[in-house]
N, C-alpha and C positions, 0 to 999 in steps of 0.2 A: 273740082278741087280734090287732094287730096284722100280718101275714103279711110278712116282710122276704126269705124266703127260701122256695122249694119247688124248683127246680130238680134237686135232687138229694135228693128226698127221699125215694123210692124206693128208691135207691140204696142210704142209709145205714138204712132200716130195713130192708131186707132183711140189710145185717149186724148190725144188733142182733138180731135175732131169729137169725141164725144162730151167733149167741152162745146163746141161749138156747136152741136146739136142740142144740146140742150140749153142752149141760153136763149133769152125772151126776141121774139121778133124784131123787138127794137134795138136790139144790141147794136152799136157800132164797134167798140172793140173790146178788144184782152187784153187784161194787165198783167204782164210777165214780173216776177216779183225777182231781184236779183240778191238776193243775202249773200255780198262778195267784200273782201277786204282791199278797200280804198286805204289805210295804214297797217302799220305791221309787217308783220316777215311776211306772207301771203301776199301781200300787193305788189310785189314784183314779177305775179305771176298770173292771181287773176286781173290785175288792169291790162296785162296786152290780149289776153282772152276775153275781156267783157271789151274790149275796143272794137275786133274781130265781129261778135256777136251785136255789139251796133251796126257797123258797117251791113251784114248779112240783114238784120231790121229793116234797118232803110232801104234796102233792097226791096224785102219782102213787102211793105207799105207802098212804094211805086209802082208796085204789079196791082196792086187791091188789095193787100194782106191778107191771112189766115183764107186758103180756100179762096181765095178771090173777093172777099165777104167781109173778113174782120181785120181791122185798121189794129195793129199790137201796140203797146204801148208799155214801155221798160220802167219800172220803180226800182229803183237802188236803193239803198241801206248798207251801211259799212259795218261790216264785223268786227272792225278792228282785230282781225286775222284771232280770234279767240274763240272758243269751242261754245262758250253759254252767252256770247253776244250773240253768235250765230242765230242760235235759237229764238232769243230773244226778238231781232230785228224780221226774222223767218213769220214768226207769227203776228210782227204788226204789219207785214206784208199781205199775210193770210187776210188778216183785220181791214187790209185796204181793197182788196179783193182779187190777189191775186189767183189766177189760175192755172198759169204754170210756172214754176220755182226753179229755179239758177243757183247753184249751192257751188261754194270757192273749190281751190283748187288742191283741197288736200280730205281723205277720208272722215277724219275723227268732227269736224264742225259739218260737213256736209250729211253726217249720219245722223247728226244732233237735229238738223233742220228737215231732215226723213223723217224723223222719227211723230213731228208734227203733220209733214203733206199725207203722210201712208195713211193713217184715218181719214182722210177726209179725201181721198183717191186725187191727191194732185199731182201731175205730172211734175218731175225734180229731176235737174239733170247737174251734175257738175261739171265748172266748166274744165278742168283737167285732174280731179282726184283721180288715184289712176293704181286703189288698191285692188284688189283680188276678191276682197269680204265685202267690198260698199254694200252693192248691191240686194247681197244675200242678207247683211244687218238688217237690210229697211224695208225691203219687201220688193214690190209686182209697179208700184211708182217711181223706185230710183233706178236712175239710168245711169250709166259709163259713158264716157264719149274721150277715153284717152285709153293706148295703150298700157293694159296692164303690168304691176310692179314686176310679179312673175314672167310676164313676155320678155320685160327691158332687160330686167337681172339674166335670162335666159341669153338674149342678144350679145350681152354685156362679159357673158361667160365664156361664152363660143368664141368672141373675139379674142379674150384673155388665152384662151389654149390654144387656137390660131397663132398668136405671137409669142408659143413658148413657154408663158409663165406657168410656176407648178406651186407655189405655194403664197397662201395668201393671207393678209391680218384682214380683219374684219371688224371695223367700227360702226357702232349704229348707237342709237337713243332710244329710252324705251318712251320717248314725251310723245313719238307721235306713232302710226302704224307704217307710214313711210318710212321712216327712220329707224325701225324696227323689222320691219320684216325684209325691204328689199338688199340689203347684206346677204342677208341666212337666203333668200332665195338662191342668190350669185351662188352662196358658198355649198348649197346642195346638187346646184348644176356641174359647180367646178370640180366636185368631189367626184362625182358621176362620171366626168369624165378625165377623172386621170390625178385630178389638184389635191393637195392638201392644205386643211387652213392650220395654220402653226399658231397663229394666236386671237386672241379677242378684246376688244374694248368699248365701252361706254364711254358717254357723255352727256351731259344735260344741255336741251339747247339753249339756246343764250350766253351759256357761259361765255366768257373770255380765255380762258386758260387751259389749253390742252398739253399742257408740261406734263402732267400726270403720263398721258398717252403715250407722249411720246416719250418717254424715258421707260414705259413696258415696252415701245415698239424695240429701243434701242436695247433692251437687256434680255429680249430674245436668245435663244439659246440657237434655234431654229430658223435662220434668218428669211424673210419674207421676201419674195419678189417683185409683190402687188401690195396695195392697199385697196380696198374695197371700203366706201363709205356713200349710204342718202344724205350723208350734212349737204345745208343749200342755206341760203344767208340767213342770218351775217355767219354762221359756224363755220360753214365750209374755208369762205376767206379767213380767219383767225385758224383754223387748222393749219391751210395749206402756206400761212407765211411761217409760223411759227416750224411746221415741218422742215421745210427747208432752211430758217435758220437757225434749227438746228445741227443742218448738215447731211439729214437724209433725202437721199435722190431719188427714194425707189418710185417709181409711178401710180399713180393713182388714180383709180376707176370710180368715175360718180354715176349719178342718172339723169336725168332729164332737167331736175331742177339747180342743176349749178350752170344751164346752157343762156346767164342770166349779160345783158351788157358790162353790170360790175363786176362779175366773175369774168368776163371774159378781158376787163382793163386791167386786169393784173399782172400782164404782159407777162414775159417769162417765167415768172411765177407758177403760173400753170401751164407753161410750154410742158406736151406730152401728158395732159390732161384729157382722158377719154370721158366722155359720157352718152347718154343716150339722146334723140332726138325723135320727134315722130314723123319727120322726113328734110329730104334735102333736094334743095331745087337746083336742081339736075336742069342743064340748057332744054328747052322745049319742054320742061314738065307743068303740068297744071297747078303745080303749089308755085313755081317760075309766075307764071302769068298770075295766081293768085298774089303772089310780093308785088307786082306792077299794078295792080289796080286799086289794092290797099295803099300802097304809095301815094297814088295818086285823091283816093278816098281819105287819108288822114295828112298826106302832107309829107311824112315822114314813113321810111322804109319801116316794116316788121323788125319788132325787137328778137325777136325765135319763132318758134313752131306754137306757139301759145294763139297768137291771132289767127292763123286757120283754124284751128282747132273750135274756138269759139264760133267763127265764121259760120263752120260747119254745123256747128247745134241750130243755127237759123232754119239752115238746108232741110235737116231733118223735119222743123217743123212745120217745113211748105207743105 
């Protein structure tokens, strides 16, 4: 399968296994504790990466599981995509014994439920938060397993002066560190090489109303040739209808999290919509043959690049 992460992989099996060294004789298995969001904005992103990470489970369980030795076994609890449910539901997982921890698919709730495993040395891995700080918030227990915000924004950049563009608006949110920081990465790549950002705006997510926005994109002095924004549902879609009925054309550069089914049925709408991906099945590529045997393991094709990715956290833990 695709390889998105090894850097610290070492690292984290050396404390899965030092889990398994130290558990009683009689242990038959490990309960993986997942504090992921089943509702909410977030569950369009961690359910096709905790589907992945079943699949990769079940795998792992028909060889022998854990080391050949221990049988895993998944506990779920819904975040309801919230930063102190996170927490909350993190430590009745603790309380039910987990010993290694699955945190959603965005920094600021998976830091929250760090901030519990790091005392108590549990291994936490997210299954695609994909900031730059996770990691370093929480210590020597959290792990990354997605391209980082600064790699995609970097990607995302390169391609933008590749096709041209030279100057860019920049929309972000200060609600989350996604939303916040992966713009200003774009926008110090773009500057670096050659761009200029001409304007800037906020929004709160959720809202429904980006009039504000768009009547500063339109009263620009300095007109833009890009948009740059992390909005990802529902914002992104209420941005990107309302943008265009307003009448503006210019293109718009997301990340990884608008590469969702309902962003993608908005047909035209987001016709000339970039964002980023953390791979593309390429005829003969092993994320290819990874899409054929998920298919065949859930029934239905991969919704994105979310179900390998999950997949892959299993890997790691063989």
């Amino acid at each position: 399968m695709p390889s998105l992460y090894r850097l610290h992989r070492a690292a984290l099996c050396a404390a899965v296994f030092g889990i398994a060294a130290i558990s009683t004789a009689s242990a038959e298995e490990i309960i993986i504790g997942a504090a992921t969001a089943q509702t909410g904005g977030l569950a369009p992103y961690d359910q096709p990466a905790l589907a992945g990470l079943r699949m990769s489970l079940d795998e792992l369980n028909a060889k022998g599981g854990l080391g050949g030795k221990y049988t895993v076994k998944l506990l779920i609890k819904d975040t309801r995509s919230d930063t102190a449910q996170t927490a909350t539901v993190a430590q009745e997982l603790i309380d039910a014994g987990a010993k290694i921890m699955i945190t959603p698919c965005d920094a600021d709730p998976s830091i929250s439920a760090g901030q519990l495993t790091q005392p108590l040395g549990i291994p936490t891995l997210t299954l695609c938060g994909s900031a730059p700080v996770l990691t370093g918030a929480v210590g020597d227990v959290m792990f990354g397993t997605y391209p980082a915000d600064n790699v995609q924004a970097t990607a995302v950049a390169d391609f933008a002066v590749s096709e041209g563009k030279k100057k860019v608006f920049l929309l972000t949110s200060p609600d989350s560190t996604y939303t916040a920081n992966l713009p200003e990465y774009f926008g110090k790549v773009f500057e670096k090489k050659g761009g200029a950002i001409v304007g800037r705006g906020t929004f709160s997510m959720g809202q429904p109303d980006f009039s504000a926005e768009i009547t500063n994109i339109k009263g620009l002095a300095d007109k833009p040739d890009l948009i740059m924004t992390a909005a990802y549902e529902p914002d992104f879609p209420a941005f990107i209808q309302q943008l265009r009925g307003a009448g503006i054309t210019i293109p718009v550069y997301g990340a990884d999290a608008i590469g969702t089914p309902t962003i993608k049925a908005l047909g035209k709408l987001v016709d000339g919509v970039v964002y980023t991906a953390a791979g593309y099945a390429e005829p003969g590529s092993k994320l290819e043959a990874f899409n054929a045997a998920f298919t065949k393991y859930a029934g239905h094709a991969p919704e994105s690049t979310y179900e390998v990715n999950g997949y892959e956290i299993g890997l790691i833990l063989d």
